[in-house]
KOLNUDO-866747 format. One record per atom (N, C-alpha, C): residue in one letter; atom name; y, x negated, z. Coordinates in steps of 0.02 Angstrom, whole numbers. Each point is the difference from the previous one (the first is absolute). Layout:
residues N
A; CA; Y; X; Z
...
end
This chain:
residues 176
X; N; -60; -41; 0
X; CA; 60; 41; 0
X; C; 63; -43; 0
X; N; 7; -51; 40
X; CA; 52; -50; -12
X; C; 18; -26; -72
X; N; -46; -37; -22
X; CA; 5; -4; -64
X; C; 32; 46; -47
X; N; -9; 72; -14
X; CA; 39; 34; -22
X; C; 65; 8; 36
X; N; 32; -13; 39
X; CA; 51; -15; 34
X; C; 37; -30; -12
X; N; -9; -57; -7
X; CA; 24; -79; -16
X; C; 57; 13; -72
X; N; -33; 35; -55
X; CA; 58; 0; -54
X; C; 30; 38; 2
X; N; -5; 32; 79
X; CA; 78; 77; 4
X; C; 64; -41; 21
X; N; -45; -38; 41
X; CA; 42; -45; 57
X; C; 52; -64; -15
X; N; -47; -10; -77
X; CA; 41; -95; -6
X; C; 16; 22; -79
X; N; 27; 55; -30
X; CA; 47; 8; -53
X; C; 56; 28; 15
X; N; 36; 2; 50
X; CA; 70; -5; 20
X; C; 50; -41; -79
X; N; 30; 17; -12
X; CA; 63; -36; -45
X; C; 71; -10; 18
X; N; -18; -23; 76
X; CA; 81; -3; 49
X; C; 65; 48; -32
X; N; -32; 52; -14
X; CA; 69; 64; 0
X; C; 25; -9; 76
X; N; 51; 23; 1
X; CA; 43; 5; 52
X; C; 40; 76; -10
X; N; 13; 25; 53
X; CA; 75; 50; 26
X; C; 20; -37; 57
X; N; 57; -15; 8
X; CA; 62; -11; 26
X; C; 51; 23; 12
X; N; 40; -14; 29
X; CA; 77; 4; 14
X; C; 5; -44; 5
X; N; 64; -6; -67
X; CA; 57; -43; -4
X; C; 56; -22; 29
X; N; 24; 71; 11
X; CA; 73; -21; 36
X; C; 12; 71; 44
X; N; 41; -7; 47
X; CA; -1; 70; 39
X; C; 60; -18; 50
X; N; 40; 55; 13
X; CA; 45; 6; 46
X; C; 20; 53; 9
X; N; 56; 16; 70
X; CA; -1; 48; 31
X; C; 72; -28; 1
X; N; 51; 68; -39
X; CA; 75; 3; 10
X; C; 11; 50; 42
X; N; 83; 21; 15
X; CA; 26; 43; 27
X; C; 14; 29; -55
X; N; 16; 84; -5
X; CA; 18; 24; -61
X; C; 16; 88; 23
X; N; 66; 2; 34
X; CA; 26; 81; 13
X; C; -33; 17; 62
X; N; -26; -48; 46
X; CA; 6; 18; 66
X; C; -59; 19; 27
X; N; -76; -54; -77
X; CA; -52; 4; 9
X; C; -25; -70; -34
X; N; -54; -30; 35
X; CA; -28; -64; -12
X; C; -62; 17; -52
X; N; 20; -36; -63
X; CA; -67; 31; -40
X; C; -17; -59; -51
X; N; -68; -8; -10
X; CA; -36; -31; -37
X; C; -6; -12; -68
X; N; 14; -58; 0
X; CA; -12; -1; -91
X; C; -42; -72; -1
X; N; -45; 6; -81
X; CA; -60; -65; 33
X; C; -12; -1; -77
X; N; -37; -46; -37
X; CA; -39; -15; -65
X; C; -67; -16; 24
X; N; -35; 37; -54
X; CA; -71; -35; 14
X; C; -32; -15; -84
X; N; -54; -18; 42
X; CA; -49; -18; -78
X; C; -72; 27; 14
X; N; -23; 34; -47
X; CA; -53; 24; -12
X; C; -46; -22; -44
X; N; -60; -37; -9
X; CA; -42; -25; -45
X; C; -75; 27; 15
X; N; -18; 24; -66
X; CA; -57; 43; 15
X; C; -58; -26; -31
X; N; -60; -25; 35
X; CA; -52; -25; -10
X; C; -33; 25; -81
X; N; -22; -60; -9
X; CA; -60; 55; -76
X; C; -27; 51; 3
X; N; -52; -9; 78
X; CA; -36; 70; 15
X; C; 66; 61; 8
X; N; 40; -11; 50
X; CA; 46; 64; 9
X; C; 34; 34; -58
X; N; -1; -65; -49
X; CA; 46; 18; -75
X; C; -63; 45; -36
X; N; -34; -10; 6
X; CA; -54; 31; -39
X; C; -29; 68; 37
X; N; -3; -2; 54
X; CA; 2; 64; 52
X; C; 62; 36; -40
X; N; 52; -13; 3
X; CA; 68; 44; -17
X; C; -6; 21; -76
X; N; -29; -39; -34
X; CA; 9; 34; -50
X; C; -67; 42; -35
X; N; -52; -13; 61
X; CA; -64; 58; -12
X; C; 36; 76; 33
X; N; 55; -1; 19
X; CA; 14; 68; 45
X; C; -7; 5; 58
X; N; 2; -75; 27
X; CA; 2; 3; 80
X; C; 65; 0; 39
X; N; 32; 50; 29
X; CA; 71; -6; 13
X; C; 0; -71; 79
X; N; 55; -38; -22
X; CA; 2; -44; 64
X; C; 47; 15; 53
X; N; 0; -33; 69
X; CA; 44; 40; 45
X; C; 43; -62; 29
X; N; 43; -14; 27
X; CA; 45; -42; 51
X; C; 36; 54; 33
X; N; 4; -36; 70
X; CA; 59; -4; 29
X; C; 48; -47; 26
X; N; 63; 31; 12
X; CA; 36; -77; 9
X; C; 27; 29; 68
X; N; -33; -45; 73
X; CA; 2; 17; 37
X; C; 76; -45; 47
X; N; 41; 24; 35
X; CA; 58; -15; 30
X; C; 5; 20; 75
X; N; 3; -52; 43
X; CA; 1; 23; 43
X; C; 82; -60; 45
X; N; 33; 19; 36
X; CA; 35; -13; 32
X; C; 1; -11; 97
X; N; -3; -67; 25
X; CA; -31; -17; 42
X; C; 60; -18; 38
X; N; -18; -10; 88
X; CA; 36; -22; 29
X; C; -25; -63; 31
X; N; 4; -60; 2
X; CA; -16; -76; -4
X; C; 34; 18; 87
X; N; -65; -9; 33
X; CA; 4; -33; 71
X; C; -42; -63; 23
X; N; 31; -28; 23
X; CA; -15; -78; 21
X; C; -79; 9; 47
X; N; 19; 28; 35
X; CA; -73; 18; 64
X; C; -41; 29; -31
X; N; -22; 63; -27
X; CA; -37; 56; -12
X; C; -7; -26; -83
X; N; -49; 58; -39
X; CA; 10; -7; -69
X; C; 35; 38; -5
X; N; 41; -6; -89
X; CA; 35; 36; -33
X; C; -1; 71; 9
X; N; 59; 51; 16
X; CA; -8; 78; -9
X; C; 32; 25; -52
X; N; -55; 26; -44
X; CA; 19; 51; -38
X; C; 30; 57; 10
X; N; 66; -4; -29
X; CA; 38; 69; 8
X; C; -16; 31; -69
X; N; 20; -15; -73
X; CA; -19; 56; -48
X; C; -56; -49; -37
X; N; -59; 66; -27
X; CA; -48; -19; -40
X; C; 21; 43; -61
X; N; -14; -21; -51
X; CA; 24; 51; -59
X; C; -54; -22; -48
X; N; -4; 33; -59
X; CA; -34; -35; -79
X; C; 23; 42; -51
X; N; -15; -30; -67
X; CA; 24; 22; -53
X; C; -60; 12; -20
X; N; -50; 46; -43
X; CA; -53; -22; -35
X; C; 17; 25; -50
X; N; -53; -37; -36
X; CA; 6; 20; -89
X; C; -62; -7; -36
X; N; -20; 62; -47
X; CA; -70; -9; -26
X; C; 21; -27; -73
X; N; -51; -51; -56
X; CA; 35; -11; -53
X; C; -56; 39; -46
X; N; -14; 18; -34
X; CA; -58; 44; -65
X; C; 12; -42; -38
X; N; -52; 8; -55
X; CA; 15; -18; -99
X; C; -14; 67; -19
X; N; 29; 29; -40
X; CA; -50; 62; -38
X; C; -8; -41; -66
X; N; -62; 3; -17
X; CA; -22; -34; -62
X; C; 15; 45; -52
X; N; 9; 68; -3
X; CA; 30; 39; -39
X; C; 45; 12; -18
X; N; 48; -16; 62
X; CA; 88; -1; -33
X; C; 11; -76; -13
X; N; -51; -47; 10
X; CA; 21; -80; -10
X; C; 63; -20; 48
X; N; -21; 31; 72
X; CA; 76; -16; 40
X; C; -29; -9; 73
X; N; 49; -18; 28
X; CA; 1; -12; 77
X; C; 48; 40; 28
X; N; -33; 37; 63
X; CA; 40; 30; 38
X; C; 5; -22; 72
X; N; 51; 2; 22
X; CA; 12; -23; 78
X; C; 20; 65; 20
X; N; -28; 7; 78
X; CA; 29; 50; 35
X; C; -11; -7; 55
X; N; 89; -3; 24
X; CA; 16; -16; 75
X; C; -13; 64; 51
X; N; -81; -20; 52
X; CA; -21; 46; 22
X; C; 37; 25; 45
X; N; 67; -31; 28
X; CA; 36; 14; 45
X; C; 42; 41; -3
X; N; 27; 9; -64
X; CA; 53; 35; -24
X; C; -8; 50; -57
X; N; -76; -29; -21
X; CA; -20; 55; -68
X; C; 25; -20; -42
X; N; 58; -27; -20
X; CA; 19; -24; -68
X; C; -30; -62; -50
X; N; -17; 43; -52
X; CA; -63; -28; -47
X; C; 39; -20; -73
X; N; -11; -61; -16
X; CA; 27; -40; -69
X; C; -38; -36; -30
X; N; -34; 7; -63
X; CA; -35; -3; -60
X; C; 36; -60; -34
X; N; -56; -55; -27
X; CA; 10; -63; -49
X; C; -50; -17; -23
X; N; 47; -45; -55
X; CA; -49; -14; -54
X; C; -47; -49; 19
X; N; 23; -64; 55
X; CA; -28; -47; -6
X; C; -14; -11; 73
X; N; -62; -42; 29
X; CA; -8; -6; 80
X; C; 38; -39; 25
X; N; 13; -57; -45
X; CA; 73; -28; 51
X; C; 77; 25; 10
X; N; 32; 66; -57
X; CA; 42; 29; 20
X; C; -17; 58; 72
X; N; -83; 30; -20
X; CA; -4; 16; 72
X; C; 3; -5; 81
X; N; -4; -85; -14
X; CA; -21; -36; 53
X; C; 82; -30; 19
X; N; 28; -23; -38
X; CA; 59; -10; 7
X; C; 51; 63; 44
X; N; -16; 69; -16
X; CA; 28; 64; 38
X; C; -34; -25; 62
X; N; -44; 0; 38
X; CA; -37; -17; 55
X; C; 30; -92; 34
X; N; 27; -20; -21
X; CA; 13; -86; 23
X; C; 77; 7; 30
X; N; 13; 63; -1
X; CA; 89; 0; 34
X; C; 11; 47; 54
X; N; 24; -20; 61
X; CA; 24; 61; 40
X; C; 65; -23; -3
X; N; 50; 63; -17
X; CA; 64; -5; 25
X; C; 40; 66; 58
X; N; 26; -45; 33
X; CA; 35; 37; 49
X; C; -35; 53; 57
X; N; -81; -41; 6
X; CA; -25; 59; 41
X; C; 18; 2; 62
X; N; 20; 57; 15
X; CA; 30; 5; 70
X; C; -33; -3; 64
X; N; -5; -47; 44
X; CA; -43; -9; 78
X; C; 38; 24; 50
X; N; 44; 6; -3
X; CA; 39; -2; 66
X; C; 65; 8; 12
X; N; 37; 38; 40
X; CA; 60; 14; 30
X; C; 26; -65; 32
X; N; 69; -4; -55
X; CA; 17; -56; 67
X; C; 19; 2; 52
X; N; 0; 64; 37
X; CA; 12; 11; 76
X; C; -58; 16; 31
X; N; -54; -13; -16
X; CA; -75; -16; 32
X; C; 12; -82; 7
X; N; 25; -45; -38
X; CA; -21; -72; 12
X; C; 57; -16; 58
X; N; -39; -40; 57
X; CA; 48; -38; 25
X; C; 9; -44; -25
X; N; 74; -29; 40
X; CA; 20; -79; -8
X; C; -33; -55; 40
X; N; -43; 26; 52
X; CA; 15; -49; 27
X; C; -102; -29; 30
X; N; -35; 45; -73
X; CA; -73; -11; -17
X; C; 11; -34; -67
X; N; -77; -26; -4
X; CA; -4; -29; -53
X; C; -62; 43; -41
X; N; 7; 9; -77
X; CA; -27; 40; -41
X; C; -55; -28; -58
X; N; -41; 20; -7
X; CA; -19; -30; -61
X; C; -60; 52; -30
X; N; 24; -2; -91
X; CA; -46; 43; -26
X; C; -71; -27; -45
X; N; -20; 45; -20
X; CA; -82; -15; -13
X; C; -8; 41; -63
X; N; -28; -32; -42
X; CA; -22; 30; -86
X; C; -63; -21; -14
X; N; -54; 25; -14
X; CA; -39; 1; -35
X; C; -13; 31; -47
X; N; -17; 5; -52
X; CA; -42; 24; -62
X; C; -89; 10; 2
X; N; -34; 66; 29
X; CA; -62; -19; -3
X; C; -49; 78; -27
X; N; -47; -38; -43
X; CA; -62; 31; -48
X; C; -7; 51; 37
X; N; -2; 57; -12
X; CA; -36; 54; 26
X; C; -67; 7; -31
X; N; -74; -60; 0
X; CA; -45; 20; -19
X; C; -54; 57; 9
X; N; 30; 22; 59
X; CA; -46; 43; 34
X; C; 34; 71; -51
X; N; 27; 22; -45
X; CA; 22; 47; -61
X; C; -15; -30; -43
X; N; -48; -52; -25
X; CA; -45; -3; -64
X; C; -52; 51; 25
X; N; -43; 12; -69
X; CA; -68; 43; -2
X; C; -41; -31; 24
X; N; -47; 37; 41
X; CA; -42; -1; 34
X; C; -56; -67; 7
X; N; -21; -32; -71
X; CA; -25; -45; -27
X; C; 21; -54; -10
X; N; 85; 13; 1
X; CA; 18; -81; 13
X; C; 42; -1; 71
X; N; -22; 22; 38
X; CA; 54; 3; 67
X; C; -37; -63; 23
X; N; -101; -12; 10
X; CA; -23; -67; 19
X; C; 25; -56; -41
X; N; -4; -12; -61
X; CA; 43; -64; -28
X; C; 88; -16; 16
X; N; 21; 58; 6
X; CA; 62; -15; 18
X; C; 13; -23; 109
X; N; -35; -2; 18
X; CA; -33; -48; 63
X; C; -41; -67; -11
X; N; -7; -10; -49
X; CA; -39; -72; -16
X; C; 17; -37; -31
X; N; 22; 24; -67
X; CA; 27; -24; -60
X; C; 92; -27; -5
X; N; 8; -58; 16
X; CA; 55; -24; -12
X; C; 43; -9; -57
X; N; -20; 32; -23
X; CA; 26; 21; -83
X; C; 33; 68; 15
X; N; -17; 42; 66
X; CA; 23; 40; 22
X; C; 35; 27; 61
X; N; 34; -80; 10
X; CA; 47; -4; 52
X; C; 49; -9; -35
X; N; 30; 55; 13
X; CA; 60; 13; -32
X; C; 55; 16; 38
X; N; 14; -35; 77
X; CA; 28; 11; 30
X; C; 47; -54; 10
X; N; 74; 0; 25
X; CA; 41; -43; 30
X; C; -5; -17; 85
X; N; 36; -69; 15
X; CA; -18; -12; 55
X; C; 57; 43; 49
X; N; 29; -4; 73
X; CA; 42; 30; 3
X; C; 70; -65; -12
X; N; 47; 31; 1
X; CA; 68; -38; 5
X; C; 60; 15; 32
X; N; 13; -44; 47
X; CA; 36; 6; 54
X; C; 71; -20; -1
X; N; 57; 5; 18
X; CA; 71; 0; -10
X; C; 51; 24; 52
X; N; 52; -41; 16
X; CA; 19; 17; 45
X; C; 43; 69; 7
X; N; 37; 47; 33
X; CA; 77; 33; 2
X; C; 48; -7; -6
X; N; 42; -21; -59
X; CA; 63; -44; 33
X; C; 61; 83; 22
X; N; 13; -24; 43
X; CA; 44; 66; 16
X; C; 79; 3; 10
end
């Protein structure tokens, strides 16, 4: 049984998702998020997507309070998710932001993927929730929702590193 294992395990092609860049402005009397990322999608997942397997992310944000003694407290957890389709029939890609429902159709997977690599201006926080006189720091990840593939590939997407398709988290300070 290992043996069949072995070539799930060691055809990885170092895809990556990331975040690039990310920060947290003031903007009308609310602290909100804006970040780039990158999305690169394995052979297997590229080929999943375009058999009609819809894929899922979320881009998870959370906003912490950095104490010296204790660990970090989370004050807001939030996410964005987004499922991406191919319809092989309309020859297109659709994204749709599960958060908000709003759904946008393309021709090509990297203009799709490109809609998915930007948050702007998401809003975390009141600036009369933050003190002055704590220290803040927020948290982004980007991660696979494998457990919403079909049924049959939910075990490879636990084994198969071709189907880690997740970012690490990334940490940043408050400036206030």
């Amino acid at each position: 049984m290992l043996i069949w294992l072995f070539p799930l395990v060691g055809n990885a092609d170092n895809e990556l998702t990331e975040i690039i860049d990310a920060e947290i402005t003031l903007h009308n009397d609310h602290y909100v998020v804006s970040a780039d990322m990158v999305y690169q999608l394995s052979k297997r997942a590229t080929a999943a997507l375009q058999s009609g397997v819809p894929l899922f992310w979320s881009i998870q944000i959370k906003l912490l309070e950095h104490r010296s003694i204790l660990w970090d407290k989370t004050l807001l957890k939030t996410e964005i998710q987004y499922r991406l389709q191919y319809h092989a029939l309309l020859n297109s890609y659709r994204v749709t932001n599960e958060s908000s429902g709003e759904t946008t159709n393309f021709s090509t997977l990297y203009a799709a993927l490109d809609l998915m690599s930007a948050i702007h201006d998401f809003p975390i926080a009141e600036k009369s929730k933050i003190s002055l006189d704590k220290n803040y720091l927020c948290a982004l990840k980007i991660k696979f929702d494998g457990d919403l593939l079909p049924l049959p590939l939910r075990p490879l997407a636990y084994i198969d590193k071709q189907w880690f398709l997740s970012s690490n988290w990334t940490l940043w300070p408050l400036k206030k």
